[in-house]
Structure formats: C-alpha cells, structure tokens
VMD Tcl script that builds the backbone (N, CA, C; Angstrom):
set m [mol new atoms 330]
animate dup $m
set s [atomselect $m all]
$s set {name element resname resid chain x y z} {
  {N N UNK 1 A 2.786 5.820 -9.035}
  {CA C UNK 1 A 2.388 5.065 -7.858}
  {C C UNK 1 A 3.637 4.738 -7.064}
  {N N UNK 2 A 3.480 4.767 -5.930}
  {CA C UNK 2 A 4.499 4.556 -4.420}
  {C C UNK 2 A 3.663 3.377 -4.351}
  {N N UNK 3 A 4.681 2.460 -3.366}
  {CA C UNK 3 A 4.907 1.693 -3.003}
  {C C UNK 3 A 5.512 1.332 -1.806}
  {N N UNK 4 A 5.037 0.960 -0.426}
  {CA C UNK 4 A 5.970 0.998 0.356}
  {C C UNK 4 A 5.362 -0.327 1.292}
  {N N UNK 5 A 6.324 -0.788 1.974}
  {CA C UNK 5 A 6.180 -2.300 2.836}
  {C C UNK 5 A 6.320 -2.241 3.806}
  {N N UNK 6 A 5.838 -2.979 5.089}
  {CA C UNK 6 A 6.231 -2.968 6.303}
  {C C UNK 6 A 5.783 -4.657 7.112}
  {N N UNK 7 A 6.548 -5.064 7.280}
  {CA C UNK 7 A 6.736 -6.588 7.620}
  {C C UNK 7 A 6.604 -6.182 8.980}
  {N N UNK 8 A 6.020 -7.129 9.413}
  {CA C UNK 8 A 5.847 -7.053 10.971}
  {C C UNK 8 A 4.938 -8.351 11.668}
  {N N UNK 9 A 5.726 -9.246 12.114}
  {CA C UNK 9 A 5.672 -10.623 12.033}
  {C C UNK 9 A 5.017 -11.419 11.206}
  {N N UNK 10 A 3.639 -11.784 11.183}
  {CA C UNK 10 A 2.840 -12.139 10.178}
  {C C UNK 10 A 2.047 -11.329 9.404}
  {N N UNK 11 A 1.856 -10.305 9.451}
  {CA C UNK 11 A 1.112 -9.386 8.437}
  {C C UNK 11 A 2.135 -8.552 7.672}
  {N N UNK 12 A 2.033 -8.470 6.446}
  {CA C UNK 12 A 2.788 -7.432 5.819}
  {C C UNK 12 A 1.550 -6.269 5.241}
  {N N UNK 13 A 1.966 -5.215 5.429}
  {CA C UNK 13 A 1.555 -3.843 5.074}
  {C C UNK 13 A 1.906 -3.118 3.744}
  {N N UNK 14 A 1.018 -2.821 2.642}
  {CA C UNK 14 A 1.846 -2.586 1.438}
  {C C UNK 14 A 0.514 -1.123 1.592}
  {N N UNK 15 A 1.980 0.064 1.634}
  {CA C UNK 15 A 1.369 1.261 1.504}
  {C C UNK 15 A 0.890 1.507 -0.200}
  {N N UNK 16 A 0.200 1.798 -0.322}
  {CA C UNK 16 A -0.137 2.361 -1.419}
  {C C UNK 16 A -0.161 4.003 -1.792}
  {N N UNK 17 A 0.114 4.592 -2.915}
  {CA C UNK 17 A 0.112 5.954 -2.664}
  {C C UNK 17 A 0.413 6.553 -4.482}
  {N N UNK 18 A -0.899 7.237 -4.530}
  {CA C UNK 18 A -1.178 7.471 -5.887}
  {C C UNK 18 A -2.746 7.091 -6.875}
  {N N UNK 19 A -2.348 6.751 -8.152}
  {CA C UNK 19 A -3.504 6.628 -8.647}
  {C C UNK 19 A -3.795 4.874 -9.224}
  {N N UNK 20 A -4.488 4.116 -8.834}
  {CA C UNK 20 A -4.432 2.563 -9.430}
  {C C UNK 20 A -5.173 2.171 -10.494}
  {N N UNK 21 A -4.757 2.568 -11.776}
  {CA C UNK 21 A -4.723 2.480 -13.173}
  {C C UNK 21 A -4.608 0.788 -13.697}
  {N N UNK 22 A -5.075 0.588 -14.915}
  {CA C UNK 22 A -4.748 -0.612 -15.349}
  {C C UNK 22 A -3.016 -0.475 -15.714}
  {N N UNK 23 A -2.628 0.368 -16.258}
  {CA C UNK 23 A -0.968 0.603 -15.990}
  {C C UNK 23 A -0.249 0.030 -14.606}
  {N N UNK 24 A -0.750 1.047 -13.744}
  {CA C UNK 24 A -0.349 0.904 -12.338}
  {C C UNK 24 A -0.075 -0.473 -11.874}
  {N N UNK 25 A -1.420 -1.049 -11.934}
  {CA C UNK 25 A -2.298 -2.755 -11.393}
  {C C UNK 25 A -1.337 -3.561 -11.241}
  {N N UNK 26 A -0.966 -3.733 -12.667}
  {CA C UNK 26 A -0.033 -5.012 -13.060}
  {C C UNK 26 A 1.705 -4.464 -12.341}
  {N N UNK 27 A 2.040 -3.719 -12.395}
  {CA C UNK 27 A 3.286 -3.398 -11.315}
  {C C UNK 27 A 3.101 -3.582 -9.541}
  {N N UNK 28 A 2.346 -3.095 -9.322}
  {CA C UNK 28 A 1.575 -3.211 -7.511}
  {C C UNK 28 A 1.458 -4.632 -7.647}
  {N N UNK 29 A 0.862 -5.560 -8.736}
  {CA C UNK 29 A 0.724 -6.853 -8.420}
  {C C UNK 29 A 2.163 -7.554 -8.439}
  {N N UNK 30 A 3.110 -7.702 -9.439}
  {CA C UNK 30 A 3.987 -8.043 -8.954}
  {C C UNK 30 A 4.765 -7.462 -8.051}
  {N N UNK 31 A 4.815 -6.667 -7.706}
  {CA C UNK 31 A 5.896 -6.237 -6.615}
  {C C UNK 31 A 4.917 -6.816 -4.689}
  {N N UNK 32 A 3.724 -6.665 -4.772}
  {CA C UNK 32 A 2.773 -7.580 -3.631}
  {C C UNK 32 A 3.179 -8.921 -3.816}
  {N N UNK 33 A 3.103 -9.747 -4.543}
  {CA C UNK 33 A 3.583 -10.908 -5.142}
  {C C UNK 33 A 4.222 -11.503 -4.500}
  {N N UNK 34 A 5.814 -10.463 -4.969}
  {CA C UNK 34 A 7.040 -11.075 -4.571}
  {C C UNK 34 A 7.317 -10.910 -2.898}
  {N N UNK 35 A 6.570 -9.735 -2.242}
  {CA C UNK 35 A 6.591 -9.205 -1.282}
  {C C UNK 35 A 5.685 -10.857 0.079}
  {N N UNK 36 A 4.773 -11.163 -0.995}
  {CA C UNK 36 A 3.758 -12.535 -0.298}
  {C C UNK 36 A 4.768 -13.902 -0.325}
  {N N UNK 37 A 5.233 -14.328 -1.218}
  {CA C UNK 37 A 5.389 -15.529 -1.585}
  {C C UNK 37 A 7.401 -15.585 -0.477}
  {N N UNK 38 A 7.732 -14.457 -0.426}
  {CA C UNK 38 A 8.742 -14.247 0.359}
  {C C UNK 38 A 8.611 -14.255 1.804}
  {N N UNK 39 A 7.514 -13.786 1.968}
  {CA C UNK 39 A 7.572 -13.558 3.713}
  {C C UNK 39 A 6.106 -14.059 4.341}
  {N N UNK 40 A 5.651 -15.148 3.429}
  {CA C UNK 40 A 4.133 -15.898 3.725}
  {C C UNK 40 A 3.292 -14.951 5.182}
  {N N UNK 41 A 3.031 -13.889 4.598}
  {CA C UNK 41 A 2.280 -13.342 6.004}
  {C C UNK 41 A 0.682 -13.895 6.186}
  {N N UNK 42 A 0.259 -13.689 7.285}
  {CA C UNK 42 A -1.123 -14.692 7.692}
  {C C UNK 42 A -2.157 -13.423 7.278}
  {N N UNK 43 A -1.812 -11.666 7.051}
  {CA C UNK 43 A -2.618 -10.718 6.789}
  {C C UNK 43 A -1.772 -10.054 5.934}
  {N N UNK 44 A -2.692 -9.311 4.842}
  {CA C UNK 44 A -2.336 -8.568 4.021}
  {C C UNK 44 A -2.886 -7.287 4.112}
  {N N UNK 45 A -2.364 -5.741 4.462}
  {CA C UNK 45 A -2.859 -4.629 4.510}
  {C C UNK 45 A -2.608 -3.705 3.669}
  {N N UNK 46 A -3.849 -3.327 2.599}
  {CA C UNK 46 A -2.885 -2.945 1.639}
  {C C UNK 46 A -4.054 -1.197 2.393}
  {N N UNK 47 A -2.877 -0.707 2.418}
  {CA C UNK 47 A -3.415 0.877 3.018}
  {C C UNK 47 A -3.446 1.717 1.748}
  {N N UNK 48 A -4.760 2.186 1.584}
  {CA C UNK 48 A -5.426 3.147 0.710}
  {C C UNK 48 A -5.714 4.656 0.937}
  {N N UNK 49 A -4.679 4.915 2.092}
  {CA C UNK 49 A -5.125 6.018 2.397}
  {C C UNK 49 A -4.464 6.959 1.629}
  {N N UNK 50 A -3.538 7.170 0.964}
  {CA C UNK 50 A -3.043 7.781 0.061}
  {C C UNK 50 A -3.392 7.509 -1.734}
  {N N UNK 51 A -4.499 6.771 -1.706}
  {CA C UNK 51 A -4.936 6.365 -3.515}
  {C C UNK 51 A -5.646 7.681 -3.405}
  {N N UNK 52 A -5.838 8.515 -4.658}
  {CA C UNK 52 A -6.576 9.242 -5.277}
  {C C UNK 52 A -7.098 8.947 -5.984}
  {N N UNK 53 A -7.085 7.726 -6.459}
  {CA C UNK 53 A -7.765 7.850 -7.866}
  {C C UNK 53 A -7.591 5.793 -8.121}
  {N N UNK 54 A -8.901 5.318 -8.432}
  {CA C UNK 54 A -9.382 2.985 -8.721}
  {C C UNK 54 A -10.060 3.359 -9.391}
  {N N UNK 55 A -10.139 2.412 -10.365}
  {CA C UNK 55 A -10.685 1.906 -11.496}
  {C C UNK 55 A -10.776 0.263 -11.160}
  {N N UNK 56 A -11.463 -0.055 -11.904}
  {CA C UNK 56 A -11.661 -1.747 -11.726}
  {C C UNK 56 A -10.513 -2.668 -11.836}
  {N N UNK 57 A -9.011 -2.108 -12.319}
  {CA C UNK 57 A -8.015 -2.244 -12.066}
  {C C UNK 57 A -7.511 -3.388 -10.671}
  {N N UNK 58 A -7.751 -1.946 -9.785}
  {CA C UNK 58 A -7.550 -2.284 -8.209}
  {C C UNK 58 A -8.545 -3.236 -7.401}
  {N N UNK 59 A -10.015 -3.508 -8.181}
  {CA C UNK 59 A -10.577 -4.746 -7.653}
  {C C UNK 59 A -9.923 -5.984 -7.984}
  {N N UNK 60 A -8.860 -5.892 -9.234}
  {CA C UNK 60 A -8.480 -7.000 -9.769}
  {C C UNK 60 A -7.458 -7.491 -8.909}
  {N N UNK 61 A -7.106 -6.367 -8.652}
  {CA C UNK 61 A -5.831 -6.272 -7.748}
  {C C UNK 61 A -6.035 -6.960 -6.566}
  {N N UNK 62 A -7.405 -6.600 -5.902}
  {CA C UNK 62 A -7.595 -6.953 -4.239}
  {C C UNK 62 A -7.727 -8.713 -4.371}
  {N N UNK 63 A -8.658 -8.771 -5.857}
  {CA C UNK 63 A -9.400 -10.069 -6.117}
  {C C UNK 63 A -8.016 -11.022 -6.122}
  {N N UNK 64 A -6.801 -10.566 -6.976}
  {CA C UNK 64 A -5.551 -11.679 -7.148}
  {C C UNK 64 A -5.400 -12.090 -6.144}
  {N N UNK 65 A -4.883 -11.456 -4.900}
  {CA C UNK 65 A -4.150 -11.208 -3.710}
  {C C UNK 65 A -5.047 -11.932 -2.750}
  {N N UNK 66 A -6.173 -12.353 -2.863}
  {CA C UNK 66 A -7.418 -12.905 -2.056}
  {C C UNK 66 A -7.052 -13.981 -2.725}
  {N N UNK 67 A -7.062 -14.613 -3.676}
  {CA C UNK 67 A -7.052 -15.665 -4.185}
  {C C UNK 67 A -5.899 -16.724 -4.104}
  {N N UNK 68 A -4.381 -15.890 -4.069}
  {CA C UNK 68 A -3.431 -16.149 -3.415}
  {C C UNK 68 A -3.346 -16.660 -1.618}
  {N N UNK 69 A -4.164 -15.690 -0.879}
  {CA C UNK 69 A -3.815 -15.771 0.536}
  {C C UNK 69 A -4.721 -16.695 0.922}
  {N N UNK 70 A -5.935 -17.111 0.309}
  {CA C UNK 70 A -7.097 -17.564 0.793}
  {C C UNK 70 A -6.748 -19.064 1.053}
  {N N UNK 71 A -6.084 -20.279 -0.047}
  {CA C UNK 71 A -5.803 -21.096 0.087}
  {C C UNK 71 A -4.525 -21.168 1.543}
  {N N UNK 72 A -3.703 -20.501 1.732}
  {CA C UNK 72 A -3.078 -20.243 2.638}
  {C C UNK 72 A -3.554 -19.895 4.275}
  {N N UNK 73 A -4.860 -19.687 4.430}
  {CA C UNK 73 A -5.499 -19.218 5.382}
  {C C UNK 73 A -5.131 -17.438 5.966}
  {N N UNK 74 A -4.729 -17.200 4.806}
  {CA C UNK 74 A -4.792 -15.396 5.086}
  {C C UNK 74 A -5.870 -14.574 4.689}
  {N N UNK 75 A -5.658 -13.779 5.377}
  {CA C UNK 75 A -6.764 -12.377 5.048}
  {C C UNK 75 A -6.084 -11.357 4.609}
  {N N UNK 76 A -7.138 -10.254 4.315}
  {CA C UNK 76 A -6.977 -9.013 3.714}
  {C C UNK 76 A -7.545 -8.137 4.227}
  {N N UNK 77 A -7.150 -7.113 4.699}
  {CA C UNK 77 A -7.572 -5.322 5.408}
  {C C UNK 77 A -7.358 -4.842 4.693}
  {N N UNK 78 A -8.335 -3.795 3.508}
  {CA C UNK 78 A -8.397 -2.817 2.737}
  {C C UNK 78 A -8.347 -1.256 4.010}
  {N N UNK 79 A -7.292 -1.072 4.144}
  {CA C UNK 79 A -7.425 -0.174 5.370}
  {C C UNK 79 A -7.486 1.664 4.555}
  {N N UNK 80 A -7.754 2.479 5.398}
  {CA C UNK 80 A -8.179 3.775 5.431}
  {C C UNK 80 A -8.557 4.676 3.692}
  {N N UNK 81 A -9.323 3.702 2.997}
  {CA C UNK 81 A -9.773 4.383 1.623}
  {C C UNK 81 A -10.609 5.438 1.795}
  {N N UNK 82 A -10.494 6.380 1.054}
  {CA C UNK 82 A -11.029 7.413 1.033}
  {C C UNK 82 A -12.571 7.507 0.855}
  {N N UNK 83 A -13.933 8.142 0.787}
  {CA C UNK 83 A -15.143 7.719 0.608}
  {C C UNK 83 A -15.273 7.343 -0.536}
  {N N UNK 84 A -14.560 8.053 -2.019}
  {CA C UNK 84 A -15.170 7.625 -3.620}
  {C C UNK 84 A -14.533 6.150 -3.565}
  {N N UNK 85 A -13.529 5.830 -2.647}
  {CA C UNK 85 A -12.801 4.558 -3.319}
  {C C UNK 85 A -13.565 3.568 -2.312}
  {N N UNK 86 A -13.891 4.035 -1.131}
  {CA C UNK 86 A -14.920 3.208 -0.579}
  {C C UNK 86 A -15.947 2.563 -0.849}
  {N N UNK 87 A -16.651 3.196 -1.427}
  {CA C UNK 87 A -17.956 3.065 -2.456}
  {C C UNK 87 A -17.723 2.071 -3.828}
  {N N UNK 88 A -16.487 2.354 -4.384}
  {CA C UNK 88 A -15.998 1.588 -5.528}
  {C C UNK 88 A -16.095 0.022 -4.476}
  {N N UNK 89 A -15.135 -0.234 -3.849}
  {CA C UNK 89 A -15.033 -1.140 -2.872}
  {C C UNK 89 A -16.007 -1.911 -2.608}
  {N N UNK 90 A -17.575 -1.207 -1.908}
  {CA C UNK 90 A -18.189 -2.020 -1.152}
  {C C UNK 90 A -19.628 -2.319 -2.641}
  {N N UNK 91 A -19.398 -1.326 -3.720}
  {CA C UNK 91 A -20.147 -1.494 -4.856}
  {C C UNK 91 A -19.452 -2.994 -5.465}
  {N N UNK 92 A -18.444 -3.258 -5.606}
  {CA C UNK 92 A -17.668 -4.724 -6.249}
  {C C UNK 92 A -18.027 -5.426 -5.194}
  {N N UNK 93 A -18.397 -5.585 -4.326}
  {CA C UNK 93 A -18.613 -6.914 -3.281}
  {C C UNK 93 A -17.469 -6.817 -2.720}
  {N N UNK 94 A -16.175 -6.270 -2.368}
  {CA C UNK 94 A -15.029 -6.808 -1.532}
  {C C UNK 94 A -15.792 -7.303 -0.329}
  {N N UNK 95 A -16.662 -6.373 0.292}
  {CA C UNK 95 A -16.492 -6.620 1.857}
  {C C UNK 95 A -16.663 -8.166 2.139}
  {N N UNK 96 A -16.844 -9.157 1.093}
  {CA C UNK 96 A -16.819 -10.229 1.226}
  {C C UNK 96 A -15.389 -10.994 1.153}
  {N N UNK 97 A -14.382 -10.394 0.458}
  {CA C UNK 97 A -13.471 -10.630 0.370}
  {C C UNK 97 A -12.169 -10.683 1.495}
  {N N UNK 98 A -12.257 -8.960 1.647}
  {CA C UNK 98 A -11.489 -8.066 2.655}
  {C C UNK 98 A -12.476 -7.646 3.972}
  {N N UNK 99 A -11.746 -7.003 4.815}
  {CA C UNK 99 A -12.623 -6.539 5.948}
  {C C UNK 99 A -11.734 -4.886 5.689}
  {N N UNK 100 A -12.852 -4.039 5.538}
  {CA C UNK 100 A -12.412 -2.756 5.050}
  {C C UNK 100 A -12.806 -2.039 6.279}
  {N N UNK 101 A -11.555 -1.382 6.546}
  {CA C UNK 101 A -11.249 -0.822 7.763}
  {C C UNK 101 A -10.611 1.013 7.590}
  {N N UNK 102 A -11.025 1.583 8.833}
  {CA C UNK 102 A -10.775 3.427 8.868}
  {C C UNK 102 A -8.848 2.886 9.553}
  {N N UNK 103 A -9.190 2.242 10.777}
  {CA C UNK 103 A -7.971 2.271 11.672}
  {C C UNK 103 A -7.829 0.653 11.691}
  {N N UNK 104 A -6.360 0.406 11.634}
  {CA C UNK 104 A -6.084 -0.717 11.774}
  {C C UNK 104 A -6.357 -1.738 13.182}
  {N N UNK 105 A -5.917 -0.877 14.313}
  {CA C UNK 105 A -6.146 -1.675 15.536}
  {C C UNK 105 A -5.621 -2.860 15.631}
  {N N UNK 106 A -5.830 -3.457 17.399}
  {CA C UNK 106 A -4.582 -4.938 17.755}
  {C C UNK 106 A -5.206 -6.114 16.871}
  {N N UNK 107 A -6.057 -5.965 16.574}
  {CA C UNK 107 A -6.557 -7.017 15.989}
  {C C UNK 107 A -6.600 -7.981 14.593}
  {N N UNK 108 A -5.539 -6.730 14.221}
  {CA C UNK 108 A -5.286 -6.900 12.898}
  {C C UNK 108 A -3.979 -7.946 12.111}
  {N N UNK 109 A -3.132 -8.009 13.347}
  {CA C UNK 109 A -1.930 -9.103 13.114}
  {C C UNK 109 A -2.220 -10.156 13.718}
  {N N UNK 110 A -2.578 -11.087 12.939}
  {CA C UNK 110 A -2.802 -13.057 13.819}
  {C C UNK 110 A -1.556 -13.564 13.292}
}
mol reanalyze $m
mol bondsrecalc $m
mol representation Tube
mol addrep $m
C-alpha cells in the first residue's frame, strides 16, 4: 500500500493506492492519524481510486477517522472507488458517515 498526502488549507487528501487488508488498515491508520491531529483539517479525502482490493478492514478504517473528525466538526469524502469497493461502501452504511463521491469538485474544501 502507497500512501500519499496533499494539504491544502483545510482539507487534507490521503491518496490511497493498493490493496486495504487487515495488515494494511492498522498502518494507513496511523500514518492518517498523525497526518489529522497535525494539520486539524475541517475535510478528510481519502481517494480510492487506486484500491484494488477492502475487506472490512477499510470500513474500520473510514469508521476510526469519522469518529475522530466528527467531534471536531469535520467530514469525510470517500472519493473515486471503484464499483466492487463501492458496493462494499454503501453495503456497510458509510453513506451515512462519508459523502462518497466520482469527482471531488469546489465544494469539497470548507
């Protein structure tokens, strides 16, 4: 699994890229973590357009990171997942969580 960040005033962007394993999970979570608690962004985008391959892992994953930002008044964009990981997604309930998105658009940094 890749990993990549992009800060950009209040939203930070954590590329994702690979497969999100219970292995994987627990590394992506701390390294999001340290990436949140450093640069308090008001949105979290974690871009899925490069995952191949969630397991219930990565709901745990979305679920931490919600639970973190929520008291804070942040959100979460599950942005450009592929259709099988989509389905994983909207089968766990995120869309209650996250707002799962194809394209990011202006609307996405508050």
């Amino acid at each position: 699994m890749k990993l990549h960040y992009d800060i950009d005033s209040s939203c930070l962007t954590a590329v994702l890229d690979g497969e999100i394993d219970h292995h994987i999970a627990g590394m992506v979570r701390m390294e999001v973590d340290t990436a949140i608690y450093a640069h308090s962004p008001r949105t979290l985008v974690l871009d899925f357009g490069n995952v191949t391959f969630m397991d219930s892992s990565g709901i745990g994953l979305i679920m931490g990171r919600y639970k973190i930002l929520q008291p804070l008044g942040g959100t979460i964009i599950l942005l450009r997942p592929a259709p099988h990981i989509g389905r994983i997604l909207r089968l766990a309930g995120m869309e209650r969580l996250a707002e799962i998105r194809q394209e990011l658009g202006e609307g996405a940094m508050q």
